[in-house]
C-alpha positions as CSV (number, residue, x, y, z in Angstrom):
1,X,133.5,91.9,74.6
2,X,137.1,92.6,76.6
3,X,137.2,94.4,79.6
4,X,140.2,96.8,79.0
5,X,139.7,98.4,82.0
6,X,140.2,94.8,83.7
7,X,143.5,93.9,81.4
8,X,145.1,97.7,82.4
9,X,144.5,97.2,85.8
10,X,146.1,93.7,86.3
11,X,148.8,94.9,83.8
12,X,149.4,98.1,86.2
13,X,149.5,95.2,89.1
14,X,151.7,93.1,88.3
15,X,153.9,94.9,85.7
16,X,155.0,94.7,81.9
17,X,157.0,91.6,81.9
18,X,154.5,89.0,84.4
19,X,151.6,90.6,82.7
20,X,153.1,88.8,79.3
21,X,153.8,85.5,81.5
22,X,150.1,85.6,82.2
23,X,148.8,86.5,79.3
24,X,150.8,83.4,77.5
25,X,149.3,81.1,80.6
26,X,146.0,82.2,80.0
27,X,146.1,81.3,76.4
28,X,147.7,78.3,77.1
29,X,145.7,76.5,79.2
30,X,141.9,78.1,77.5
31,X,143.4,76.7,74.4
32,X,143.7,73.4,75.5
33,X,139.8,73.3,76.9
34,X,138.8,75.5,73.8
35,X,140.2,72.2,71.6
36,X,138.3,69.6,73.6
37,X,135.0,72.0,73.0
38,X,135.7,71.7,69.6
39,X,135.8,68.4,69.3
40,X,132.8,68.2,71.8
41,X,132.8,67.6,75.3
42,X,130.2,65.0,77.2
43,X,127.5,66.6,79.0
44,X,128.8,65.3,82.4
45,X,131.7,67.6,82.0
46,X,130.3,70.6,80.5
47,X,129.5,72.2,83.8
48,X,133.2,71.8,85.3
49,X,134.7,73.0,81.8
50,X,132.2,76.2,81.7
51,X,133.5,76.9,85.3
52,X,136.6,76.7,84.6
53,X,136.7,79.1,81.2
54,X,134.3,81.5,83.2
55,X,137.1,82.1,86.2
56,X,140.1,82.2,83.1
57,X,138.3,84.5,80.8
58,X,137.4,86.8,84.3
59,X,141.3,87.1,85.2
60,X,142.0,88.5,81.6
61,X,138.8,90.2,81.0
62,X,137.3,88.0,78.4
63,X,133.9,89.8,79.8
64,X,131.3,88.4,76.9
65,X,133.1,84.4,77.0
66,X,132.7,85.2,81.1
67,X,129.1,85.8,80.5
68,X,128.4,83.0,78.4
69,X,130.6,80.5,80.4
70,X,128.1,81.3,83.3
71,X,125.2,81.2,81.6
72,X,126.5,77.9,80.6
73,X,127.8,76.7,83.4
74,X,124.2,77.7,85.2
75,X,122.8,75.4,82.7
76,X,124.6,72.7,82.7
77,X,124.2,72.5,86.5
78,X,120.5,72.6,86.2
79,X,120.9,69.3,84.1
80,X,120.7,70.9,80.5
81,X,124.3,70.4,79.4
82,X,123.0,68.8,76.2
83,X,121.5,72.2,75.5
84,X,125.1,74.4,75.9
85,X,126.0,75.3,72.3
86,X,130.0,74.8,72.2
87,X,130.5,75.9,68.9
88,X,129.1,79.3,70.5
89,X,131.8,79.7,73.1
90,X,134.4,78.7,70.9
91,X,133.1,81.3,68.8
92,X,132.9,84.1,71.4
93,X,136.9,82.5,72.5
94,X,138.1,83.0,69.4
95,X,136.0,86.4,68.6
96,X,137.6,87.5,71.9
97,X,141.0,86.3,71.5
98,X,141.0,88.3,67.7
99,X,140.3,91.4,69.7
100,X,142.1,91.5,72.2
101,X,145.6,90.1,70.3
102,X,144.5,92.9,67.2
103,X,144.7,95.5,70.4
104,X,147.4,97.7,69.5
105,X,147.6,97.9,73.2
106,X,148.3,94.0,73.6
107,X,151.7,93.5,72.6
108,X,152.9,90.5,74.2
């Protein structure tokens, strides 16, 4: 589900103190698309939305939302947006989120 391997290596990058800066950016801004999927999104921006999770949960190593972002995203560009299951990423977000903030690795 996380990529720890990708979280220590952007923490050994940039440092303790921007990796926290990051980490509270990331959350931030995935937050604020995660509230709009769960209120439902039209299927004209489900593409750009999926894109834009897919590229946040890479940076941070949210591998399975990555995954499923794409798939979406795929989808949704191949004119089946009604067919992207929101609830499911919000899901997998918050599944992710749990795990990596319950990390006792993660203290930010």
């Amino acid at each position: 589900m996380i990529d720890w391997d990708r979280i220590n290596e952007l923490r050994d990058e940039i440092g303790d103190e921007d990796f926290a800066e990051v980490v509270v950016l990331f959350l931030a801004e995935v937050e604020e698309v995660i509230d709009e999927l769960r209120s439902g999104i039209d299927a004209e921006d489900v593409e750009s939305k999926m894109h834009f999770l897919k590229g946040s949960a890479l940076n941070l190593g949210f591998r399975a939302l990555a995954e499923l972002c794409e798939k979406n995203e795929h989808s949704a560009k191949a004119g089946a947006a009604d067919d992207v299951n929101q609830t499911e990423v919000v899901a997998c977000y918050d599944q992710s989120k749990l795990s990596f903030e319950t990390n006792e690795e993660m203290t930010v």
